[in-house]
N, C-alpha and C positions, 0 to 999 in steps of 0.2 A: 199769532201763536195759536195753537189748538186749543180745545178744550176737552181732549182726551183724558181717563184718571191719571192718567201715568204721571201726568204732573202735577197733580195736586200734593203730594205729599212735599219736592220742593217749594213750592208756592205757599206751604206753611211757614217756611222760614225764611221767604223774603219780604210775609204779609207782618213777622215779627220784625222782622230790619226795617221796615217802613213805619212800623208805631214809635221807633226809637228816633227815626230819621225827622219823625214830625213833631216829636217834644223838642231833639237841641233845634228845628228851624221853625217851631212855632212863633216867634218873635218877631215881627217883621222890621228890619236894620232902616236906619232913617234914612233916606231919600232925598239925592239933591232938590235944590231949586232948581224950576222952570223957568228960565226966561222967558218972558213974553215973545210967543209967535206967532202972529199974526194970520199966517199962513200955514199952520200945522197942518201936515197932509199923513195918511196913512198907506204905506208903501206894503205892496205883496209880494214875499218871495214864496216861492214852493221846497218842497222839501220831499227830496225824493222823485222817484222817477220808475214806471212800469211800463211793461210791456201788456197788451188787452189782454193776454190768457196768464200774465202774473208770473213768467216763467223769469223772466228777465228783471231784477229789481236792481235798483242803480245809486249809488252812496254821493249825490252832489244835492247842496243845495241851489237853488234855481239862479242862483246867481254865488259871485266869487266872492265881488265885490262892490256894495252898496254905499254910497253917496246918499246921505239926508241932512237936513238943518234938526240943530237940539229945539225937542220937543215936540220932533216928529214921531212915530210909532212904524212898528212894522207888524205885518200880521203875517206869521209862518201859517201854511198855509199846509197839510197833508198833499201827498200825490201821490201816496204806494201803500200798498197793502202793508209790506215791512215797516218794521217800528225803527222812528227814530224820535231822536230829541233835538231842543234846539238848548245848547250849555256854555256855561261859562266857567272859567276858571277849575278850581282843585277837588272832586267828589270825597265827601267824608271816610268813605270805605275803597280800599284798595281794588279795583277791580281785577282782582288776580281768579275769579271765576265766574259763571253765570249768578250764581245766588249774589253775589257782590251788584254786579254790573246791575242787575235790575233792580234790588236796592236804591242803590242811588239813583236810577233813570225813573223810575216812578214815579215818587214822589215831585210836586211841583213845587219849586223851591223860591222865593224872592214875591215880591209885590209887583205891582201890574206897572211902576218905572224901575228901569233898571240902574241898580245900585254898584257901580264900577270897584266900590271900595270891600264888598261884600265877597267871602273866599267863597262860594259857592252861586250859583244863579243857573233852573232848570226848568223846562218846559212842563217837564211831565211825558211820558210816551204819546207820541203823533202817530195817528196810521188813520186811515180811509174806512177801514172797516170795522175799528174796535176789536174786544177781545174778553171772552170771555172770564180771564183768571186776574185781570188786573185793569183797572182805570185806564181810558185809554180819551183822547180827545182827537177832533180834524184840523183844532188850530190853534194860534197861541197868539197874544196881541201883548207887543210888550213898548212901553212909551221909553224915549232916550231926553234926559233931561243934562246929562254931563258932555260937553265935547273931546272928543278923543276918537282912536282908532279902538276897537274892541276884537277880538277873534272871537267867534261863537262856532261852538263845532258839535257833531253829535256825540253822544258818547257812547251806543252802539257802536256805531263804525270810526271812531274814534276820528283822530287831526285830518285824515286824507276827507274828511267829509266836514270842510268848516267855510264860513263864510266872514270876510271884514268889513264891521262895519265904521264908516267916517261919518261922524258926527260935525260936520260944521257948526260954524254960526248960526242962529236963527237969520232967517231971509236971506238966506245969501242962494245965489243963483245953484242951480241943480246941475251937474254936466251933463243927467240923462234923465229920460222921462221913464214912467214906469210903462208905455210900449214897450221903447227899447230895451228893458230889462225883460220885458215879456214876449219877445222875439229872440234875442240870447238866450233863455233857459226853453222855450220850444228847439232851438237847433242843437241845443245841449243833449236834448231830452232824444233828439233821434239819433242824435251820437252814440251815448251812451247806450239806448236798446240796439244799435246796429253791431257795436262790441260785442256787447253780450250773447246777442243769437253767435257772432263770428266765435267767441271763448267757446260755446255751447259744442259746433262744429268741428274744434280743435282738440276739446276733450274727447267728443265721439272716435274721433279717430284713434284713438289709442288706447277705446275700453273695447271690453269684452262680455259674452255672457258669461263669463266668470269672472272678470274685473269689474265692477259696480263702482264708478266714481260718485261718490257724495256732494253734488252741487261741485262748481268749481265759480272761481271767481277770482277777477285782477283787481286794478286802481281804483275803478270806478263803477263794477258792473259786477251783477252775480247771477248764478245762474241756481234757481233754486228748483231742481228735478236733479233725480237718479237717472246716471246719465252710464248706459242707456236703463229704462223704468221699464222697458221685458225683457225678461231671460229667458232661455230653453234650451235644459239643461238633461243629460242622462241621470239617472239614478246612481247612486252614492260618489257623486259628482261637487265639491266643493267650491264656495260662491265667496268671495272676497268683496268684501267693501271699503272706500279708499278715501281717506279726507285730503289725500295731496295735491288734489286737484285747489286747494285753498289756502292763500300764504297769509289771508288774513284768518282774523277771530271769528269764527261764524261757526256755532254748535249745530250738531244735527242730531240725528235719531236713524234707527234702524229699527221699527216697531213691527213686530207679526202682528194680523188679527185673526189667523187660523192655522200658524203653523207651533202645534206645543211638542216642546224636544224636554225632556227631565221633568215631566209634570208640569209645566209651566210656558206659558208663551213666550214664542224668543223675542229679546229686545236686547239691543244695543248697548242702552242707558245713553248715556251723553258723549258724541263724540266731537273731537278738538284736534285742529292742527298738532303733528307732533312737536313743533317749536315752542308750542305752548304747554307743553306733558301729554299730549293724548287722554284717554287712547284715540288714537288715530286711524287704525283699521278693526275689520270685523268679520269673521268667516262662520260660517254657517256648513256643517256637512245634510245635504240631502236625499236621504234614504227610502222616502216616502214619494210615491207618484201622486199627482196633481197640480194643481195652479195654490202656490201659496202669495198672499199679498201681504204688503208690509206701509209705512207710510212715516214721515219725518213727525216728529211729534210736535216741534215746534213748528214746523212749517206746511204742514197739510192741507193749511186755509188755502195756501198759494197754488196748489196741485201737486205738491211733491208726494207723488205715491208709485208704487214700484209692485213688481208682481215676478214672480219665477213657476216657470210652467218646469216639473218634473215628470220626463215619459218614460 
């Protein structure tokens, strides 16, 4: 997330949703027994998935499906610049927009075993590089004392990005070592960035300097740059910007930082799939010769920045 003004004023009122969020989960809910494991071992999954220059970020956890003995632990482990979480179960607030979704994902919810009986259980936001509008951490270590299956998913990128976990017995034999699972989320990992440049590709081909795709992204992979990020454009020449390249929930921004039309610098505001209400696109008329830049507000750690040369 940047740390541009533009979003400080929402960040007012999801730093209110998180004081309300940590009075009802101040309490910490009682906690199964441990059975005695002799063998307790602390397994690593990762979370998330980049590409080196961050274009490419990718919604898997490092694994699907994890096998431990109760009273093992696992330690979610950051891999991307983009935020995620590691979640269980039902979030107190509806996530029917950004102010909601980050509400709930921020705050860290549950004790350090987790409590299967409990309607909620949250990591707290995970990313590599932190942030400067909101608590952010690289890892999250959570102990399993109940046996059963569990789903833990993020709640950014919601169910397509969840991992199950099987809690066996104590000492009961492993099916897989944590190589193995460390060799499966390496071929995951180049999987998913080989998609992502190939989505990258598939978009280019059907913008324009005047059609401006807003990131695009499938199942598994996103592609966070304006695609294509230069234009060069005639004078009183109109610029479209397009969130259809997106079937999931991934907000962006359209921000100037020298282009002011009506007194004021042009920006976006918040844009959203139209399946989800939009707004979904953004046109700009320009009348003015020069190179105007602009950049996603929430995503400009990553490089998403965009530029229109007017001759």
């Amino acid at each position: 997330m940047s740390s541009r003004p533009l979003l400080r004023r929402p960040y007012a009122v999801i730093l209110a949703l998180m004081a309300l969020l940590v009075g009802l989960f101040s309490a910490v809910p009682a906690q199964a027994s441990v059975t005695n494991n002799k063998n307790a071992t602390t397994w690593t999954v990762l979370v998330g998935q980049q590409s080196s220059e961050k274009a490419i970020q990718g919604m898997r956890f490092g694994a699907s499906d994890i096998w431990i003995d109760q009273g093992d632990a696992i330690k979610f482990v950051a891999n991307s610049a983009e935020i995620h979480t590691v979640s269980y179960g039902t979030p107190p607030l509806p996530p029917t927009d950004v102010n909601n979704l980050l509400a709930d994902a921020v705050p860290a919810v549950g004790g350090p075993v987790f409590d299967p009986t409990a309607s909620w259980t949250n990591s707290g936001i995970l990313n590599t590089t932190g942030s400067p509008d909101f608590p952010t951490k690289t890892s999250y270590v959570l102990k399993f004392a109940a046996r059963g299956d569990f789903m833990f998913y993020c709640l950014i990128h919601g169910m397509m990005m969840s991992i199950m976990i099987h809690v066996q017995p104590p000492n009961a034999t492993y099916p897989h070592t944590q190589t193995w699972y460390d060799e499966q989320a390496a071929k995951q990992n180049a999987a998913i960035i080989a998609d992502g440049y190939a989505l990258w590709k598939s978009t280019a081909a059907k913008a324009s300097d005047t059609h401006v795709y807003v990131g695009a992204m499938d199942d598994e992979a996103m592609v966070m740059r304006f695609i294509p990020s230069t234009s060069t454009v005639a004078k009183g020449t109109t610029v479209m910007w397009d969130m259809s390249a997106n079937p999931g929930v991934v907000p962006h921004t359209v921000t100037f930082t020298n282009l002011v039309q009506n007194g004021s610098l042009v920006d976006s505001g918040v844009l959203l799939p139209a399946f989800v209400g939009g707004p979904s696109t953004f046109s700009v008329p320009f009348d003015q010769a020069g190179t105007w830049n602009y950049f996603c507000a929430f995503h400009d750690d990553l490089g998403m920045l965009g530029s229109v040369t007017v001759q």
